[in-house]
Backbone bond lengths (Angstrom), bond angles and torsions (degrees), N, CA, C in turn:
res aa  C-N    CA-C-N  psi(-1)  N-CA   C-N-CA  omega(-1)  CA-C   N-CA-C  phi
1 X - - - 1.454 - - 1.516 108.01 -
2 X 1.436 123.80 139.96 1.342 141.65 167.27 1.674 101.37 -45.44
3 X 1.502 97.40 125.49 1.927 90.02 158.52 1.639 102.31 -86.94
4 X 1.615 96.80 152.71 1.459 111.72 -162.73 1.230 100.51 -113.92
5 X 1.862 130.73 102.68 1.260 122.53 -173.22 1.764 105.09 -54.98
6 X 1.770 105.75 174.59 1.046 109.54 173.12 1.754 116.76 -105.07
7 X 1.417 109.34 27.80 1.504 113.06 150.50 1.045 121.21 -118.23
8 X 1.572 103.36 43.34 1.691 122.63 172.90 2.013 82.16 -69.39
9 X 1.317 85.19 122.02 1.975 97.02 164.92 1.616 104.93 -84.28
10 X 1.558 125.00 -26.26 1.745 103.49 -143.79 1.851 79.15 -162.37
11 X 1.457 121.47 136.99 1.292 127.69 -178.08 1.745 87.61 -151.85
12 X 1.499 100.91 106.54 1.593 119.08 -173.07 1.311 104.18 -156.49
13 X 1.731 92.11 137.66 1.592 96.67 170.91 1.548 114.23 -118.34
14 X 1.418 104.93 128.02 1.350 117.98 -179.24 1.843 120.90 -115.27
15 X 1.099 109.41 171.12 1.926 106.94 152.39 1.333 118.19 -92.28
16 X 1.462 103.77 148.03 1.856 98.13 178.35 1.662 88.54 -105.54
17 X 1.346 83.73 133.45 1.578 102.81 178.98 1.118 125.13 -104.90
18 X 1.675 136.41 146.56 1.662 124.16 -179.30 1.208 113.54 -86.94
19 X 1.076 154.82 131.91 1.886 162.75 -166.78 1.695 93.85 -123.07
20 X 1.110 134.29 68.66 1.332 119.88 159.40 1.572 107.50 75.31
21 X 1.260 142.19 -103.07 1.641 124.90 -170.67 1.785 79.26 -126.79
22 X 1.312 154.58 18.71 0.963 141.47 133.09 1.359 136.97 -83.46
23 X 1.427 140.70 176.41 1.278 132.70 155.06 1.455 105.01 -127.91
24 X 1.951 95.30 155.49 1.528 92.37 -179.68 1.740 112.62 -143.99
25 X 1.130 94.15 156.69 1.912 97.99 178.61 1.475 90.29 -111.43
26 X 1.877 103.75 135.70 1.449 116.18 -172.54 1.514 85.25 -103.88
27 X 1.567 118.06 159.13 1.731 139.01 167.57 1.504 97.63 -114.99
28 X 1.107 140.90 140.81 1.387 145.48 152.28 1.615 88.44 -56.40
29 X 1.134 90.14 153.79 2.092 101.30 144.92 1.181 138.40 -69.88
30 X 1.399 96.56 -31.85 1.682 102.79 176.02 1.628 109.96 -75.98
31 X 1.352 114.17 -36.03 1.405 119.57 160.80 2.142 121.55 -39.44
32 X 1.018 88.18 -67.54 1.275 93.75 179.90 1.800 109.39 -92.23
33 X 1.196 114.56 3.12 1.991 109.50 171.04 1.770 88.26 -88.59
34 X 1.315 144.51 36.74 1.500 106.85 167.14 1.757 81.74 -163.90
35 X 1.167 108.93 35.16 1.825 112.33 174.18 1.359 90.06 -124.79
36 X 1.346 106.81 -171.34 1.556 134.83 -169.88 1.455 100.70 -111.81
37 X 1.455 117.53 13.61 1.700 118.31 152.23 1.347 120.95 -50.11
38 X 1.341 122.46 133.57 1.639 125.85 160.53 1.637 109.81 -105.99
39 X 1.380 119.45 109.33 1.460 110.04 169.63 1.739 109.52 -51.54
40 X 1.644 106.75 162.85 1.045 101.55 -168.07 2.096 132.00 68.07
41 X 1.151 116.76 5.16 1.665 127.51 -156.35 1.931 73.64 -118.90
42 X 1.202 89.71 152.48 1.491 116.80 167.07 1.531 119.26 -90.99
43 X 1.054 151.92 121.20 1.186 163.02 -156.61 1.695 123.99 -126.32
44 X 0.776 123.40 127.89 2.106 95.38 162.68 1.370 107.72 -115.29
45 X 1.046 115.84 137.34 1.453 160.18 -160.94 1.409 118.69 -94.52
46 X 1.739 120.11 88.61 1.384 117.71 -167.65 2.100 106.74 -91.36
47 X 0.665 122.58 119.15 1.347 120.05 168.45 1.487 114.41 -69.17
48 X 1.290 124.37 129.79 1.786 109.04 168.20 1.817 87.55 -153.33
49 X 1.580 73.41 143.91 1.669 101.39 173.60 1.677 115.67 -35.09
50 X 1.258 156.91 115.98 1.017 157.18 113.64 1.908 124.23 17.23
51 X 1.352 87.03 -52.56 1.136 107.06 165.94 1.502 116.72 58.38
52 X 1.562 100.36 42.22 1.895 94.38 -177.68 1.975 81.09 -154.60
53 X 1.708 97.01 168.85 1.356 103.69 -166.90 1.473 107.67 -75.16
54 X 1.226 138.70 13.91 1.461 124.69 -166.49 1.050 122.61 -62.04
55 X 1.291 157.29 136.25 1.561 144.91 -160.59 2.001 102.48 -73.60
56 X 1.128 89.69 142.25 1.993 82.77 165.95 1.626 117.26 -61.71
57 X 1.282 101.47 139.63 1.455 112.76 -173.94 1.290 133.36 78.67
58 X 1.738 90.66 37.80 1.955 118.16 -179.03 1.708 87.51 -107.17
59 X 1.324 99.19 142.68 1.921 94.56 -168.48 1.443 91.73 -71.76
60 X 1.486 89.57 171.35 1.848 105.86 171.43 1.532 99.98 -119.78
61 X 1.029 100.76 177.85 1.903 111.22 178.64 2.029 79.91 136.13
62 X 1.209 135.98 11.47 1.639 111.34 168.00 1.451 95.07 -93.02
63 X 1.388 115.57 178.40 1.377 109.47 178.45 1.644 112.90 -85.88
64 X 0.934 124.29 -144.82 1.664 116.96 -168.04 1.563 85.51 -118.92
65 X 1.072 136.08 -34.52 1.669 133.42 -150.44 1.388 95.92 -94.24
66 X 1.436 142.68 17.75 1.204 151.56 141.05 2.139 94.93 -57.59
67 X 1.744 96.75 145.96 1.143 108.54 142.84 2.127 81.21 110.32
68 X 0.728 95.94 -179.48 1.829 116.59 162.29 1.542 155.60 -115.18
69 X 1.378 117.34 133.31 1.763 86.20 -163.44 1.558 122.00 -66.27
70 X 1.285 115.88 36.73 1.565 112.11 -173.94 1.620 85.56 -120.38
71 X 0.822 125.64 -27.00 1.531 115.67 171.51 1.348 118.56 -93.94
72 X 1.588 125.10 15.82 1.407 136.77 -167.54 1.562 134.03 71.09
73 X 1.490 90.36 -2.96 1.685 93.91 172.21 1.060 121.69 -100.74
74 X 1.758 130.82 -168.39 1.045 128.02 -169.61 1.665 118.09 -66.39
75 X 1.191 132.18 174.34 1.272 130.40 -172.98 1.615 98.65 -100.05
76 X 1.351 119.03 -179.69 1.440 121.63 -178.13 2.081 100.12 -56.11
77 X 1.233 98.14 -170.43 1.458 93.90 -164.30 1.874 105.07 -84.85
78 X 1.343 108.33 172.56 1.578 107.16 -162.48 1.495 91.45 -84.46
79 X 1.583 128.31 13.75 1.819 93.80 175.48 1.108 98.41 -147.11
80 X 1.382 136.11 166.35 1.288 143.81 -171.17 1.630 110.84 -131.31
81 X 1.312 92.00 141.86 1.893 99.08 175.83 1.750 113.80 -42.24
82 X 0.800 122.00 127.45 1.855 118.96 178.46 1.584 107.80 120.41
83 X 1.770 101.32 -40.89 1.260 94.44 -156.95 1.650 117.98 -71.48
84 X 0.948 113.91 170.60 1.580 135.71 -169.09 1.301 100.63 -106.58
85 X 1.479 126.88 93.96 1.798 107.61 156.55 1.219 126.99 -120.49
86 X 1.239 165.47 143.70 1.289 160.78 150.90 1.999 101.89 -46.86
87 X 1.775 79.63 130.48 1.812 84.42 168.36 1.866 106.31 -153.79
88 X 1.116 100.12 155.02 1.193 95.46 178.75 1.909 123.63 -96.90
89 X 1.072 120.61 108.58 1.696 98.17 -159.10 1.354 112.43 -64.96
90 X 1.309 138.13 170.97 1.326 132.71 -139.10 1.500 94.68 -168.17
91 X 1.283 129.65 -23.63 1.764 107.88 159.47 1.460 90.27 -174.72
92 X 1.700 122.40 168.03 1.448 122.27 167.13 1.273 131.33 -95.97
93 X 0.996 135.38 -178.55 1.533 122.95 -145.23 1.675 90.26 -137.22
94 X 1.309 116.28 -166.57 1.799 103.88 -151.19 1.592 78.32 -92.91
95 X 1.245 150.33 -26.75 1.549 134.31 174.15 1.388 120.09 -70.70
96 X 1.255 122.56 -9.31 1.071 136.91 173.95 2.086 109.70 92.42
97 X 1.318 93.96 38.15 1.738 89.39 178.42 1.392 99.04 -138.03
98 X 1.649 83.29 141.77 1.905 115.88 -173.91 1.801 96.84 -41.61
99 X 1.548 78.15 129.49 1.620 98.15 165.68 1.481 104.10 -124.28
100 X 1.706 111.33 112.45 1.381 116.84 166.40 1.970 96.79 -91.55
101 X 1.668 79.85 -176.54 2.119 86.26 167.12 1.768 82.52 -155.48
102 X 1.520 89.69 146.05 1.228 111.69 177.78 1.852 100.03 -107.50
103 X 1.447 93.11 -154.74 1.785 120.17 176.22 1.857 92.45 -35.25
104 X 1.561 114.28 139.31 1.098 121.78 -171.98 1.302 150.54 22.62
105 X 1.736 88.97 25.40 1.858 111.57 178.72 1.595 106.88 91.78
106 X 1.328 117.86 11.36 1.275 115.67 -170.55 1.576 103.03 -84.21
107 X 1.478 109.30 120.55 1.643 137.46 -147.27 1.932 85.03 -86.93
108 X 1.718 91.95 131.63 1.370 100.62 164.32 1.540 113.27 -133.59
109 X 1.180 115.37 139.33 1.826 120.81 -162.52 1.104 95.90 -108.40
110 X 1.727 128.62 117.87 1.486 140.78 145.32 1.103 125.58 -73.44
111 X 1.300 161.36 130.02 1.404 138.93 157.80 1.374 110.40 -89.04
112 X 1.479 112.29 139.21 1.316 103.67 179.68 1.631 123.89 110.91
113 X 2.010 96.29 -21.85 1.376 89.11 175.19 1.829 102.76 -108.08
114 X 1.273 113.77 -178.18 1.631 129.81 161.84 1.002 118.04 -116.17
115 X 1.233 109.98 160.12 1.890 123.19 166.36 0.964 120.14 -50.69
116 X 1.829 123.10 105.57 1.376 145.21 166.56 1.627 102.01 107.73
117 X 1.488 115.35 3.39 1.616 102.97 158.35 1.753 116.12 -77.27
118 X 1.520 106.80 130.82 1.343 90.43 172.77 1.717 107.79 -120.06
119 X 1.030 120.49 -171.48 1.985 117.56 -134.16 1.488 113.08 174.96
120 X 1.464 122.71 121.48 0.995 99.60 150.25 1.416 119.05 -90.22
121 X 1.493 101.82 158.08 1.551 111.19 170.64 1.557 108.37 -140.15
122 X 1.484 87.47 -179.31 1.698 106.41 -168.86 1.159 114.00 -119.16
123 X 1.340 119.46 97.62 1.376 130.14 175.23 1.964 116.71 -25.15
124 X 1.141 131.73 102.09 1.332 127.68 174.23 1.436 134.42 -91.77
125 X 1.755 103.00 -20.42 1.823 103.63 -165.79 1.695 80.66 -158.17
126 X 1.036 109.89 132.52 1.475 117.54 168.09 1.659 110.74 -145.99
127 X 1.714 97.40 125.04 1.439 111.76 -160.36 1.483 88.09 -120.69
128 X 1.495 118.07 171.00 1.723 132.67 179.31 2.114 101.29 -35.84
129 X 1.119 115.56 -69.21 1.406 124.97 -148.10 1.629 115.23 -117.17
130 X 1.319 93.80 11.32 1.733 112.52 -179.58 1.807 121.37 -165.30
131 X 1.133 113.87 156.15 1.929 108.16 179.51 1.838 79.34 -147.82
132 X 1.472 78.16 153.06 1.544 118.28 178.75 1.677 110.92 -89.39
133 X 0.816 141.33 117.39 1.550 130.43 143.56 1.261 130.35 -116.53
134 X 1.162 124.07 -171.33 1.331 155.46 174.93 1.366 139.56 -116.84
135 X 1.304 138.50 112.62 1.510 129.08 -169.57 1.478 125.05 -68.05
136 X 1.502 135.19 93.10 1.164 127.68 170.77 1.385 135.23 -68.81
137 X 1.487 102.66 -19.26 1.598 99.60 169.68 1.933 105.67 -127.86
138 X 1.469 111.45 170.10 1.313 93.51 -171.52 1.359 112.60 -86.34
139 X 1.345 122.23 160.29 1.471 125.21 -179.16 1.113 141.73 -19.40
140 X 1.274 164.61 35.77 1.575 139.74 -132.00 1.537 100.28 -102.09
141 X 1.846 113.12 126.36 1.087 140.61 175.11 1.256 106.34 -51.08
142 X 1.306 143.94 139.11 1.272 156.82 -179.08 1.278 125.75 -125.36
């Protein structure tokens, strides 16, 4: 498996589609309205295997960290309910609560913090492509 730096901006699984003599990978909006995407910004664009049996041309929009490493995909998600991690938040989300990303861009929602407070918190709800927390210590500006 590829190591996945940690200024991975965006960890999404899509279809690559044919457009006439091009191909293209679509983003929802809501995907990229609550990341640290700039429309228009240049990016590079890693492709990696999926790594599960779905036939080509099953939509995407799940996250990539679905599936298991015995079938080549990602493993369950990097944090667990209880846990305690330090993160730094990194932009707000359409309710207005801190969105950090941890281990392979996997998006964690604070309420309560802003962009460039960092914190520990306490993991509370963890779903496929996102976890919930809570702030255990207070903010410190960075």
């Amino acid at each position: 498996m590829s190591e996945i730096p940690d200024s991975l901006r965006l960890l999404y699984e899509a279809s690559l589609e044919k457009r006439g003599d091009q191909y293209a990978i679509t983003i929802p909006e809501e995907v990229v309205e609550g990341s640290s995407l700039t429309p228009n910004d240049v990016y590079r664009v890693a492709l990696l295997s999926a790594g599960n049996d779905e036939p080509s041309g099953t939509s995407g929009g799940e996250a990539a960290e679905s599936g298991s490493e015995d079938d080549g995909g990602y493993a369950s998600p990097p944090v667990e309910e209880g846990e305690v991690r330090s993160v730094t938040i990194d932009t707000l989300g359409d309710q207005g609560d801190g969105i950090a990303k941890v281990e392979r861009g996997f998006i964690v929602i604070v309420p309560g913090l802003k962009p460039g407070d960092a914190a520990e918190v306490e993991i509370t709800d963890v779903k496929d492509s996102v976890a919930f927390a809570e702030p255990v210590t207070k903010p410190q500006v960075r």
